[in-house]
Residue, then its C-alpha position, 0 to 999 in steps of 0.5 A: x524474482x527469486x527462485x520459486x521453490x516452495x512448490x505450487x500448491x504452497x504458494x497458492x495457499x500462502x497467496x490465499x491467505x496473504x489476499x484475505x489479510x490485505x483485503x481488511x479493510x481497517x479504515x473501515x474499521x476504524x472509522x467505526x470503532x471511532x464513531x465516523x461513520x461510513x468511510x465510503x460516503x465520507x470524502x472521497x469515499x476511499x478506504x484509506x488513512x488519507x479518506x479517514x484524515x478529512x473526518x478530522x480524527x488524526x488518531x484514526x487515520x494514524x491507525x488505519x495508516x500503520x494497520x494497512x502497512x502492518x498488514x502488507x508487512x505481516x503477510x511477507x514476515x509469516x510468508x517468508x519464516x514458514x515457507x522462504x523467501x519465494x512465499x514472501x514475495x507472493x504473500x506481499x503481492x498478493x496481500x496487495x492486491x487484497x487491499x486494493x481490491x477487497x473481496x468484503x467490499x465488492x473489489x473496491x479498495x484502498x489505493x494502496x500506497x501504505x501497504x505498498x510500503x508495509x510490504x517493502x519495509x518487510x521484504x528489506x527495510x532499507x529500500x522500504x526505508x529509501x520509498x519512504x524518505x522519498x514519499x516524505x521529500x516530495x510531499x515536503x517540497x510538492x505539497x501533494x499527497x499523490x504526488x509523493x505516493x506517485x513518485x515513490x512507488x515509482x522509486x520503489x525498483x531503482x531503489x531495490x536496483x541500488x541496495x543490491x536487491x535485484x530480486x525484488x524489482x519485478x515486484x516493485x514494478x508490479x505493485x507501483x503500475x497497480x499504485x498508478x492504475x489506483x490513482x488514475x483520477x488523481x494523475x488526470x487532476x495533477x495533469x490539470x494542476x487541480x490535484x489538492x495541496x496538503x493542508x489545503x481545505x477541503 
């Protein structure tokens, strides 16, 4: 982590205003603004893009996708030019936690995966960069979608290890067991070997 400077009340305003940020819910949104439905009684009744892909909108689920990652990335960029590197690292924290655990929506959210990346992306785009190459092989080669959110949230601190970015990897652990306690149905199905493929029916 790195030195945390910027004082106390600083900071809790900036993890304030970073959750209320990550705890909108643009999969909703969208899947209002597209005449979906409820995103909550449709599929898994996840609020993410993957949820938004099964109503069949491709050009929905892309925006939710880059909304959330945008928004874990906006609150690291405004954090870090207003207040340092210190306020960066709480607003991607806690714009986190706003998406996974919404205020609007009862403490039910998404499961994080794009704003995982958004905010790594935003802290240094090379180790964002490398949990992206990684999410994108392993679903290339395993074929399931958790499976490669898993194994790149996982990667997210030894990459921080390897581009010399030391400071980042309390975070990284953080935000990947919270990754990991979102998918906890989805581990208990991949132990099972019933996880779902992608581009498998429904």
């Amino acid at each position: 982590m790195p030195p945390f400077d910027s004082g106390a009340m600083p900071l809790i305003v900036v993890a304030a205003l970073a959750y209320l940020l990550g705890s909108v819910p643009f999969g909703i949104v969208m899947a209002r603004v597209f005449g979906l439905g409820d995103l909550r009684a449709i599929g898994s009744g996840n609020i993410g893009a993957t949820n938004v892909l099964r109503t069949g909108n491709k050009l929905a689920a892309f925006l939710t996708l880059v909304l959330d990652a945008a928004k874990g990335g906006a609150a690291v960029l405004i954090a870090r030019a207003v207040l340092g590197e210190d306020a960066a690292q709480v607003a991607g924290f806690f714009a986190f936690l706003g998406h996974l655990f919404p205020v609007w929506l009862g403490f039910k959210g998404g499961k994080g995966v794009a704003t995982f990346l958004g905010v790594l992306l935003a802290l240094d785009w090379r180790v964002g960069l490398a949990c992206c190459a990684t999410w994108l092989v392993v679903a290339l080669v395993g074929r399931i979608s958790s499976l490669a959110a898993l194994v790149a949230a996982a990667s997210g601190a030894l990459w921080a290890l390897v581009l010399g970015r030391a400071d980042l990897v309390v975070l990284a652990i953080a935000l990947a067991l919270l990754v990991y306690v979102r998918h906890a149905t989805n581990i208990r199905r991949l132990m099972r070997g019933e996880e779902p493929r992608i581009g498998a029916g429904k």
